[in-house]
C-alpha positions as CSV (number, residue, x, y, z in Angstrom):
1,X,-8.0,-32.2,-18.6
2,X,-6.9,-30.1,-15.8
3,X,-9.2,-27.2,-15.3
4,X,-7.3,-23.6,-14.0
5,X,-9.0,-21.3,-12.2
6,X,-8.9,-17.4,-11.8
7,X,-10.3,-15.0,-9.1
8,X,-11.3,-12.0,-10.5
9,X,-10.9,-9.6,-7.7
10,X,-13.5,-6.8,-8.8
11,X,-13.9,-4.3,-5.9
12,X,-15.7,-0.8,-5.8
13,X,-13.7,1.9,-5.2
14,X,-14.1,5.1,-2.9
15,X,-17.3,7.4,-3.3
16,X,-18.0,6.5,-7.1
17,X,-20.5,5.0,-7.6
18,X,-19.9,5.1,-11.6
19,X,-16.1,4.1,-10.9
20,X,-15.0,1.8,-13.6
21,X,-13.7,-0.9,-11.1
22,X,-17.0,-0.9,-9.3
23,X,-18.5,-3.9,-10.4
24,X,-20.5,-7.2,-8.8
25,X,-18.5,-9.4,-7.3
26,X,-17.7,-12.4,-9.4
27,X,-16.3,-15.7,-8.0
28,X,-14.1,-18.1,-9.4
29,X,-13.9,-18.9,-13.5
30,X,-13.0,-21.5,-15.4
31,X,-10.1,-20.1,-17.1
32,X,-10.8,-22.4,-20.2
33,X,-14.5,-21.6,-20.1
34,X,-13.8,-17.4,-19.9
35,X,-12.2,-14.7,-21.9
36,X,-14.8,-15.8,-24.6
37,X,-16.6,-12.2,-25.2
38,X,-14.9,-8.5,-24.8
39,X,-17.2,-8.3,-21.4
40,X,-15.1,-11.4,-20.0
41,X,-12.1,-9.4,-21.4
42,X,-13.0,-6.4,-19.2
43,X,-13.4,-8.2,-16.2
44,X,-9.9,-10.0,-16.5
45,X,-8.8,-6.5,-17.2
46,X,-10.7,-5.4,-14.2
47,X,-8.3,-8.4,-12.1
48,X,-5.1,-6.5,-13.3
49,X,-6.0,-3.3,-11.8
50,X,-6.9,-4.5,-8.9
51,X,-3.4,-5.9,-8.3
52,X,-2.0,-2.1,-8.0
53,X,-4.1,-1.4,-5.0
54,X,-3.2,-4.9,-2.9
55,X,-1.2,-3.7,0.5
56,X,-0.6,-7.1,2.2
57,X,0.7,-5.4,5.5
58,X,1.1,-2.3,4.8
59,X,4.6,-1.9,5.7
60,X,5.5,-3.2,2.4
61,X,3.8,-0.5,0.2
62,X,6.3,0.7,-2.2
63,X,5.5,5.0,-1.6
64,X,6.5,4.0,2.3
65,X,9.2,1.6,1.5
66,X,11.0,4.4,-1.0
67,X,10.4,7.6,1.3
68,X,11.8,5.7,4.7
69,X,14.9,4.7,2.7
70,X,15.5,8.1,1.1
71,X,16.7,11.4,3.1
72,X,12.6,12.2,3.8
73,X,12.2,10.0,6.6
74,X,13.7,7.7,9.3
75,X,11.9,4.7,9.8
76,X,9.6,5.7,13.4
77,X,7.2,3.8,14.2
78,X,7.2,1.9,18.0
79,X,10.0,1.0,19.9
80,X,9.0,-2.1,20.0
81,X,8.1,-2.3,16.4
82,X,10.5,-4.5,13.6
83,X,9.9,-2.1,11.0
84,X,13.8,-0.8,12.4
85,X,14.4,-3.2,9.9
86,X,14.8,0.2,7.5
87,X,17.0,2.7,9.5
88,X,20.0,1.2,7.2
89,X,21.0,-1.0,4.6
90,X,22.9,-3.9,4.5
91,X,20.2,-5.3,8.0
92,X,18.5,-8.9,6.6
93,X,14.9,-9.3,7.9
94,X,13.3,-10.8,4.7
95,X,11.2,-7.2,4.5
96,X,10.4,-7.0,1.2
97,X,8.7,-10.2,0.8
98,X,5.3,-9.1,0.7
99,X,6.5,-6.5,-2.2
100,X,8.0,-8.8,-4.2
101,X,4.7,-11.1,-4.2
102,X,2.5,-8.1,-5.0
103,X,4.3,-7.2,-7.6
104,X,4.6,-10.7,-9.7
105,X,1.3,-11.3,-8.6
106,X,-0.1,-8.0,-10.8
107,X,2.8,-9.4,-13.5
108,X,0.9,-12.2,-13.8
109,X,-2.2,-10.8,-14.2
110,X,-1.3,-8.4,-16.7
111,X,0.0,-11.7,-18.6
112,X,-2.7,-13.3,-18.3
113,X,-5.0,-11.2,-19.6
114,X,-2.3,-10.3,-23.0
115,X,-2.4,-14.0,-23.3
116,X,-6.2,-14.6,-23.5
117,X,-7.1,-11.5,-25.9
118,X,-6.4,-13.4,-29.1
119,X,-9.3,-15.5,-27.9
120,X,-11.8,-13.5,-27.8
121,X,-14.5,-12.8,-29.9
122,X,-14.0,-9.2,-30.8
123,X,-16.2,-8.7,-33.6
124,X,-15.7,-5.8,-35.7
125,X,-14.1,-3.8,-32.8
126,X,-10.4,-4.5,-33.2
127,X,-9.8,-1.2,-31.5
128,X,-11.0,-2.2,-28.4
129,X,-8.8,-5.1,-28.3
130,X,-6.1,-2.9,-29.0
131,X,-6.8,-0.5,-25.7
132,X,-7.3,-3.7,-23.9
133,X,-4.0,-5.1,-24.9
134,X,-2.2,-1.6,-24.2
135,X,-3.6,-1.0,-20.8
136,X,-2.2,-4.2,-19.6
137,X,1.0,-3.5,-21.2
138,X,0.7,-0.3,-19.2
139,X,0.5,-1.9,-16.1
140,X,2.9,-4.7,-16.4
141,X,5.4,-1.6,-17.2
142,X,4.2,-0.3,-14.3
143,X,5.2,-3.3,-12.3
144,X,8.2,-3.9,-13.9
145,X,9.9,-0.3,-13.1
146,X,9.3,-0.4,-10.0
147,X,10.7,-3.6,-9.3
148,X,13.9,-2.8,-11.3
149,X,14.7,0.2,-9.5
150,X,13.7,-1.3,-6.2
151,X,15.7,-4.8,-6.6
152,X,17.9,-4.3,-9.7
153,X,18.1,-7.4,-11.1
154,X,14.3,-9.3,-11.3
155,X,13.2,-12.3,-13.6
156,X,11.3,-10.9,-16.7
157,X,8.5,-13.0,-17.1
158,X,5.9,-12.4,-20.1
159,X,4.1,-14.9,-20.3
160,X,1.5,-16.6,-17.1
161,X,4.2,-19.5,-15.6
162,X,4.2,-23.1,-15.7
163,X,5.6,-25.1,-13.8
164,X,9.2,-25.2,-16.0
165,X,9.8,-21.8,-15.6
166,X,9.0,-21.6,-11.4
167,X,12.7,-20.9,-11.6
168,X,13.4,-18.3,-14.3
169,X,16.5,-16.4,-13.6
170,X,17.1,-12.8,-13.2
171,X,17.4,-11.0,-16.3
172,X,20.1,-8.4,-17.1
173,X,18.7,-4.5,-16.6
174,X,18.8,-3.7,-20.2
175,X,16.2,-6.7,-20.8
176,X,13.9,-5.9,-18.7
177,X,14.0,-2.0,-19.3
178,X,13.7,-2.8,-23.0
179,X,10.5,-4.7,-22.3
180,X,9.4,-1.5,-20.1
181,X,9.8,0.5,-23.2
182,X,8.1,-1.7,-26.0
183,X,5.2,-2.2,-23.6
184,X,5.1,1.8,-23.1
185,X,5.2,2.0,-26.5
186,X,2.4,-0.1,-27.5
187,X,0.5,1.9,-25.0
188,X,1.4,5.4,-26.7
189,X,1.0,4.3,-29.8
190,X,-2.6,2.7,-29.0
191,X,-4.3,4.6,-26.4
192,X,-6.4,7.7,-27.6
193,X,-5.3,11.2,-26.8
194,X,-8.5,12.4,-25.1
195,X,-7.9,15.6,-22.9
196,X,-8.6,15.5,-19.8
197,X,-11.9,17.1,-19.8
198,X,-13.3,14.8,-21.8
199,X,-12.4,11.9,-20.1
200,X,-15.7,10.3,-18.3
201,X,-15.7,10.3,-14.6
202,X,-16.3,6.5,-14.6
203,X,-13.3,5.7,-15.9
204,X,-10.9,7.4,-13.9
205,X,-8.0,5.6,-12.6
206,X,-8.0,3.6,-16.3
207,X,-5.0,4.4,-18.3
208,X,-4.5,6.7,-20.8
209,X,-1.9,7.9,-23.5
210,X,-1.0,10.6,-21.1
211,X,-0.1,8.6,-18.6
212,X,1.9,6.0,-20.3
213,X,4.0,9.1,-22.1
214,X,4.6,9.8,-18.2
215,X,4.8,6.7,-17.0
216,X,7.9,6.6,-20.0
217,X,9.4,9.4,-19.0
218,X,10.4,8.2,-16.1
219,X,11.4,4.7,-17.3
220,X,13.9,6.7,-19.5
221,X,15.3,9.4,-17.1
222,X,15.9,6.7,-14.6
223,X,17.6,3.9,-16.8
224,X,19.6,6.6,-18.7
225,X,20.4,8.1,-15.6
226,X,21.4,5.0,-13.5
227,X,23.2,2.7,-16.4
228,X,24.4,6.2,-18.0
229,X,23.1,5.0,-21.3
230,X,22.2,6.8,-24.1
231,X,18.9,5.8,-24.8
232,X,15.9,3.3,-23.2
233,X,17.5,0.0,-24.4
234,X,16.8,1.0,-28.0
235,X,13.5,1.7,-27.7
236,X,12.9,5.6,-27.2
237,X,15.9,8.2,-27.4
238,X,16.0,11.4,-25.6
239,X,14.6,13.6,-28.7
240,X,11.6,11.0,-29.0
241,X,10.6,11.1,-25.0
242,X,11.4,14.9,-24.8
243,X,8.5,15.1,-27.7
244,X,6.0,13.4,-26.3
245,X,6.4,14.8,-23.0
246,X,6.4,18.3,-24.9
247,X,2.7,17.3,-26.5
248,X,1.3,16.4,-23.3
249,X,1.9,19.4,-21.9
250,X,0.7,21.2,-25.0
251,X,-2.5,18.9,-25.6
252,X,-3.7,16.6,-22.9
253,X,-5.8,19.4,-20.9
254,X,-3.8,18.4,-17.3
255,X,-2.7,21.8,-15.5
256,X,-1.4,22.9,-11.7
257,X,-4.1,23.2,-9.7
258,X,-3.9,26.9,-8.5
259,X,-3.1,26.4,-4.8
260,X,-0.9,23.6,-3.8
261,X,-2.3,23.2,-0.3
262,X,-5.7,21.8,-2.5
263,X,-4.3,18.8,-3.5
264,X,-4.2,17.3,0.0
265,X,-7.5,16.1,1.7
266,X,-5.7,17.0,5.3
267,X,-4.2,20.0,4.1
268,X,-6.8,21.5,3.2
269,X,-9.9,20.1,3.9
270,X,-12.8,22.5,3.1
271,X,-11.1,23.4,-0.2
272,X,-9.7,19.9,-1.3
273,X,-10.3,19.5,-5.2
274,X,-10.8,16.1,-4.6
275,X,-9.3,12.6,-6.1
276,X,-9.3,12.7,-10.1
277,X,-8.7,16.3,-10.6
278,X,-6.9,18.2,-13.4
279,X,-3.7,17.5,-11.7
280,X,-4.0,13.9,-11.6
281,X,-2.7,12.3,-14.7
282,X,-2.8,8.6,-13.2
283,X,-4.1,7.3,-10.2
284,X,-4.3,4.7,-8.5
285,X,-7.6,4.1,-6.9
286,X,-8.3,2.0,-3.3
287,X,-11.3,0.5,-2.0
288,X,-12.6,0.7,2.0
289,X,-15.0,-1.6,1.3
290,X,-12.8,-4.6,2.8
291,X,-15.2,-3.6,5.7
292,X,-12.7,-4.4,8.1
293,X,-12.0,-8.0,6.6
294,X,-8.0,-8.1,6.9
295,X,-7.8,-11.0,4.6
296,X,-9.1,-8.9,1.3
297,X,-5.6,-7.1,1.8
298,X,-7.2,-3.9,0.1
299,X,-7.5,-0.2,0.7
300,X,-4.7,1.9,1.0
301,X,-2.7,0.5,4.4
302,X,0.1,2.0,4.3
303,X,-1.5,5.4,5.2
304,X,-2.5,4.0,9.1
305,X,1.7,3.6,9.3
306,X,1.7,7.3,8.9
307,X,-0.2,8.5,11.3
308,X,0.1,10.3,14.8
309,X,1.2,7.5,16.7
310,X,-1.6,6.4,19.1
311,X,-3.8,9.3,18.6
312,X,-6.1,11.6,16.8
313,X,-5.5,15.5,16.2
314,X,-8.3,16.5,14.1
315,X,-7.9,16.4,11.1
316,X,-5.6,14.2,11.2
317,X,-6.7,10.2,12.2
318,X,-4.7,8.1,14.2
319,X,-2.1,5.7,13.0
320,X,1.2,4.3,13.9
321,X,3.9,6.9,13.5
322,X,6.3,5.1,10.5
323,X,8.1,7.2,8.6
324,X,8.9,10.1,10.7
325,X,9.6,12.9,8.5
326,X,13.4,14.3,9.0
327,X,13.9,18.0,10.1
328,X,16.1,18.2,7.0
329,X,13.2,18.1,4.7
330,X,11.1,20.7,6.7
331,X,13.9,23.0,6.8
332,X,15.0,22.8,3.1
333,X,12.4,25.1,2.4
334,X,12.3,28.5,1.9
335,X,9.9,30.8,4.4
336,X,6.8,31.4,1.7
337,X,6.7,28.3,0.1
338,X,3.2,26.8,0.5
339,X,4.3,23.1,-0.2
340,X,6.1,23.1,3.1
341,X,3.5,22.7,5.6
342,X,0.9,21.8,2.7
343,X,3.3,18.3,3.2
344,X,4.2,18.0,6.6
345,X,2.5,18.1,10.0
346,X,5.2,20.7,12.4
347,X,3.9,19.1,15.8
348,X,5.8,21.6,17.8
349,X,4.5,24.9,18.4
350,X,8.5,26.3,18.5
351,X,9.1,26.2,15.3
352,X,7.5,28.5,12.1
353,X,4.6,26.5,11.1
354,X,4.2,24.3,14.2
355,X,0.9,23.0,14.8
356,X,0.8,22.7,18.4
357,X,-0.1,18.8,18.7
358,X,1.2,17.5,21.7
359,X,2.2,14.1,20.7
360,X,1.5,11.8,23.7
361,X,2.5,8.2,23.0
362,X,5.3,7.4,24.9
363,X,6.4,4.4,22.5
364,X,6.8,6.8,19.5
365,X,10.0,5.9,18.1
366,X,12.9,8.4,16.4
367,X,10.4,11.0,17.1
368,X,11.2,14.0,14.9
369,X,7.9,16.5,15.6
370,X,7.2,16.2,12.1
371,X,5.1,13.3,10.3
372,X,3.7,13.5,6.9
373,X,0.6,15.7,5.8
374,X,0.0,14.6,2.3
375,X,-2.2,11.0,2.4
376,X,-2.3,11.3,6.4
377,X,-5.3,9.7,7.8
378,X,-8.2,12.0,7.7
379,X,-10.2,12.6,10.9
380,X,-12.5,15.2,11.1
381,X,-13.9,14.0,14.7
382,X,-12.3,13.7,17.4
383,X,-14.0,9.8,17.8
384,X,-12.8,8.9,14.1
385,X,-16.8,8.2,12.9
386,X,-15.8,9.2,9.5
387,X,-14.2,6.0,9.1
388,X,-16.6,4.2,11.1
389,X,-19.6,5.9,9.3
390,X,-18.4,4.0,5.7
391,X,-18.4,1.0,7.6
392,X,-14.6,0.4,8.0
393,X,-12.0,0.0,9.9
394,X,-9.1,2.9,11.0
395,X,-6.4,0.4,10.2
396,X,-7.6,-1.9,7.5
397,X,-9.8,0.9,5.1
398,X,-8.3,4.0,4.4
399,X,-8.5,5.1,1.1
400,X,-7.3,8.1,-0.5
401,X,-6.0,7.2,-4.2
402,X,-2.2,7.6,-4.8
403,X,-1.7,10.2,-7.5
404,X,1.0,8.5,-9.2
405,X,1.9,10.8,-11.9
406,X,1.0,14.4,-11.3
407,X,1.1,17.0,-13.8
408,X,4.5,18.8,-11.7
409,X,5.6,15.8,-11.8
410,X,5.3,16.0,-16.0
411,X,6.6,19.7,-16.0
412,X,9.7,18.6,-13.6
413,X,10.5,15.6,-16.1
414,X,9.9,17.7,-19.2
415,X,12.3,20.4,-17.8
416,X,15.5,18.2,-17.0
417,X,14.6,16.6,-20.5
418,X,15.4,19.8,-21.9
419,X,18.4,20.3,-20.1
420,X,20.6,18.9,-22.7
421,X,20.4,19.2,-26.3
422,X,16.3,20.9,-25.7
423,X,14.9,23.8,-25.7
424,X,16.1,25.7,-22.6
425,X,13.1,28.5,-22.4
426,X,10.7,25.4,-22.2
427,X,12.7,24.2,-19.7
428,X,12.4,27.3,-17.9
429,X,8.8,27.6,-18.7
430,X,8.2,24.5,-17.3
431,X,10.3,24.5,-14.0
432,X,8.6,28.2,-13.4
433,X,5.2,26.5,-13.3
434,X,5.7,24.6,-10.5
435,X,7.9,26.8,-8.1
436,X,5.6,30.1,-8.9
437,X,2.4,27.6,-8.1
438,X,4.7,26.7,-4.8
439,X,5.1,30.2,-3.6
440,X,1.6,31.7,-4.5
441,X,1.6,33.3,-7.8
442,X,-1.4,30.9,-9.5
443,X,-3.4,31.1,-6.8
444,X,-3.5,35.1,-6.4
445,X,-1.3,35.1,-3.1
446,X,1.2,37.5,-4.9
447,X,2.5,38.7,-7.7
448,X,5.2,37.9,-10.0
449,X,6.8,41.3,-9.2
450,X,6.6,40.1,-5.4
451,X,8.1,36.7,-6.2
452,X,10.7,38.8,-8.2
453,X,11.6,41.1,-5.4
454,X,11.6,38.2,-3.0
455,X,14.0,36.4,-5.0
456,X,11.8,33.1,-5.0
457,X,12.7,32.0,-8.8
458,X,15.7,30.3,-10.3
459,X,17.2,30.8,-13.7
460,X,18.2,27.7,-15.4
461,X,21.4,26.8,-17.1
462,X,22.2,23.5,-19.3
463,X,24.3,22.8,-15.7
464,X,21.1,23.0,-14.4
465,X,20.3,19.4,-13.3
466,X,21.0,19.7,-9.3
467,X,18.1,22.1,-8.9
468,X,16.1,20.4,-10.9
469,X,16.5,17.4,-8.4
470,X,16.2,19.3,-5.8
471,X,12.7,21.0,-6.8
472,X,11.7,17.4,-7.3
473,X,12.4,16.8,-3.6
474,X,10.3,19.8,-2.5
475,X,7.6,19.5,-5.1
476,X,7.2,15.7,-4.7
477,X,8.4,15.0,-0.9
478,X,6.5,11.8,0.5
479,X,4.8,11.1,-3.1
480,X,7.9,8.3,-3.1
481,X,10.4,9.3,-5.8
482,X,13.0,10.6,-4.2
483,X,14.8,7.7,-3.6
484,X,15.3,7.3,-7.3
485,X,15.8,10.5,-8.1
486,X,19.3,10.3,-5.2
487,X,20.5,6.9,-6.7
488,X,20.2,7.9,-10.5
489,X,22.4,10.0,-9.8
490,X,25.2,8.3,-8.0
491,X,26.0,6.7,-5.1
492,X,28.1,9.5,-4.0
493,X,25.2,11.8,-4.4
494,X,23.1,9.4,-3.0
495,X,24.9,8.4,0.4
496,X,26.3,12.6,1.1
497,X,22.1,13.1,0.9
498,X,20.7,9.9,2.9
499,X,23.9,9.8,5.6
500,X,22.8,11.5,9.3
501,X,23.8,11.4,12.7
502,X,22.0,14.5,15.1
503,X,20.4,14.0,18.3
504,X,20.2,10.1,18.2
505,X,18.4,9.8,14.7
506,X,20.8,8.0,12.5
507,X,20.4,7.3,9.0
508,X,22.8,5.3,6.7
509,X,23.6,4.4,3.4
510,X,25.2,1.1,2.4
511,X,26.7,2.6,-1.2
512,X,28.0,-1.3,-2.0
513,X,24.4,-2.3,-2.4
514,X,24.2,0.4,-5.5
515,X,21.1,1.6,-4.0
516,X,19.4,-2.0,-4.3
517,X,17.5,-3.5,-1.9
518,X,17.7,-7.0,-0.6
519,X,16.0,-10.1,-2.8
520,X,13.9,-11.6,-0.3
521,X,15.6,-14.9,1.2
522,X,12.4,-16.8,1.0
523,X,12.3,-16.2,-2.9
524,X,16.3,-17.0,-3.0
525,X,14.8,-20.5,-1.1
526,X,12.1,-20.8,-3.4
527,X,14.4,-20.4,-6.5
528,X,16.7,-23.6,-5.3
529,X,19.3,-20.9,-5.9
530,X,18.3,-19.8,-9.2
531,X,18.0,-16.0,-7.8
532,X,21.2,-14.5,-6.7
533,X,21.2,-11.8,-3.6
534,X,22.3,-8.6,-4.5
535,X,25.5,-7.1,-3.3
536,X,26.0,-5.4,0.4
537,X,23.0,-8.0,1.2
538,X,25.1,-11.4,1.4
């Protein structure tokens, strides 16, 4: 009999000793010898979490990929550097091969794992199966909508492949979103509700109920949005997501933190609250303990990309200056509004906010004078030895965790939700949160009679959805869902936001790919044809 094997790729994580993905290493398994006990269970569960952190280059990381093709950013970088490949569509560099592999590759661990549960001995704790099961339908979900609203039209696979279905065709939208929402489901339905404060430390970064209720709501806004469908694919309607968004904000314990400028380690770096903090509703956690190896392909990579090009300004490390921030998004704030430079580095002295850094490296390519504050390198000496100190390496081992679904995020969601056919005081309620947090009132800075007088808050109407958006933009610039928020709503909307020509930085938008991006040519080759390209990329 053949005999399959499996890596289990178990890594520690970032300061934590406790973490729940710090474990021993274990080497390769017999597949048909493991997933015998609920401990061999863990640790194939252990393998699909891991798959959310792998960065293969770290131009491919899907946060960079969606800010550099939205109105945030141009692409930057060196002029010498391919990554040019991103200042407009319809260009054909096989870029997003190392995304696409990533991406199947945590699919198929997620499979794996649902497919080996039955297996195992569980005993009397059929519950614990049950979380099992729902975590990695969580992250398969997780996988799955982000590959839908990269590419469009992906192969649903459910099941770990052999060798007949190497070329399984793309599935149509509705297929694969209706898969998004019976796996969300399962999750709601079979995670506990625990507030946050009673979540143990060590298991941060594992899913829970809240954050597949978020990870749902934006599932649903998007494919109702984008296909201008009524409901997820039959799954959830509007009334049922607007719910369950309602009771996480009522019951899960997650709140604002008080000053925005906390949330960032390079914002704010005496009073950062740290990874894991009442904000964070899901995260995804990365590891520095690659130690340098480049072949481990984990930590958080992308974030060297985002650096000061060629040098160090404490506190910000060096890095490679992708993803140049556009003046657009610096000046769409409002004067007072603490997200502004809480998210983006003002080199220039010149301007309100600037920071003085004299950016020396000649190569620096569509140089704007503003690169991204939230998840920049950290550098608190001028030499870098905070890196060096944990034994890593500047480009190979940063690791800050990616909040992936922060509570404003939830408030933003459960406020468009409301929009039509809600409640529109919770709506209000909601969107107040955030903008009141963004211009001082949690944090003591003023008052609500001085953000009154100042004129700072907006009243909502069931029209309302454009400012909504737009709050999204400012709230969650460079956090990577802007993209999606432009193309669900149209590509009108889309290419009048992401089309720019001043001063030799050009961005465009190629509205005939429908805000797709290009299948990668070597899976097309792979497929024998079986994948199609999408349009605007033939």
């Amino acid at each position: 009999m053949k005999k399959y094997f499996i890596l289990l790729l178990i890594v520690g994580l970032f300061s934590c000793s406790e973490d729940f993905l710090d474990r021993t290493p274990t080497d390769s398994k017999v597949a048909e010898d493991f997933y015998k006990t609920p401990s061999d269970a863990y640790e194939g569960l252990v393998a699909a979490y891991d798959g959310l952190q792998i960065d293969y280059d770290g131009f491919s990381n899907f946060i960079l990929i969606s800010e550099i093709v939205s109105d945030n950013c141009f692409a930057g970088g060196g002029t010498g550097d391919a990554v040019n490949f991103l200042d407009a569509f319809g260009k054909k560099y096989d870029q997003f091969a190392p995304i696409w592999k990533k991406y199947y590759q945590g699919i198929y661990r997620a499979n794996l794992i649902l497919s080996k549960l039955e297996g195992v001995d569980w005993g009397t704790d059929s519950a614990l199966k049950a979380q099992y099961q729902a975590e990695a339908r969580f992250l398969r979900a997780y996988f799955y909508l982000d590959l839908a609203r990269m590419f469009g039209h992906v192969p649903l696979i459910t099941t770990p492949l052999t060798p007949d279905q190497y070329y399984a065709p793309q599935a149509a939208a509705e297929d694969v979103y209706k898969q998004i929402g019976e796996d969300l489901k399962f999750a709601v339905d079979n995670l506990p509700s625990t507030p946050y404060a009673s979540i143990p430390k060590a298991t941060y970064g594992r899913v829970t109920r809240w954050a597949a209720i978020g990870l749902l709501a934006r599932a649903y806004l998007f494919y109702t949005d984008y296909y201008q469908k009524p409901d997820l694919a039959g799954v959830y309607t509007r009334a049922q997501v607007r719910d369950l968004v309602d009771n996480l904000i009522q019951n899960s314990g997650y709140a604002l933190v008080e000053n925005v400028n906390n949330l960032w380690l390079t914002a704010a770096p005496a009073t950062y609250v740290g990874e894991d903090n009442k904000e964070t509703v899901w995260t995804i956690k990365y590891t520095y303990k690659a130690f340098g190896d480049g072949n481990k392909y984990d930590g958080a990579r992308w974030q060297v990309m985002i650096g000061l090009r060629n040098q160090i300004s404490v506190p910000y490390g060096q890095g490679w200056g992708v993803g140049t921030v556009s003046p657009q998004l610096w000046s769409a704030y409002r004067d007072g509004d603490k997200r502004k430079k809480a998210s983006i580095i003002a080199t220039t002295p010149t301007v309100d906010g600037g920071e003085g850094i004299t950016i020396t490296a000649t190569d620096q390519r569509q140089y704007t004078g503003y690169y991204w504050k939230k998840f920049a390198p950290y550098a608190p000496t001028k030499d870098n030895n905070e890196t060096v100190d944990l034994g890593g390496d500047y480009q190979l081992d940063n690791y800050q965790d990616y909040p992936s679904i922060r509570y404003a995020d939830i408030l933003l969601m459960g406020a468009e939700l409301h929009l039509d056919g809600g409640d529109l005081s919770k709506a209000q309620s909601y969107f107040d949160q955030v903008r009141k947090r963004a211009f001082g009132v949690l944090d003591g800075t003023i008052t609500d009679a001085v953000y009154n007088t100042n004129g700072y808050g907006i009243t909502l109407s069931a029209s309302s959805k454009s400012v909504i958006m737009e709050e999204r933009r400012l709230e969650l610039a460079l956090e990577g869902h802007r993209y999606y928020d432009l193309i669900r709503q149209g590509m009108s909307v889309a290419a009048q936001a992401i089309n720019y020509s001043n001063n030799g930085l050009v961005s465009t938008f190629n509205t005939t790919t429908q805000g797709f991006l290009e299948i990668p040519e070597t899976q097309i080759n792979l497929s024998q044809g079986t994948l199609i390209q999408n349009p605007g990329w033939e």
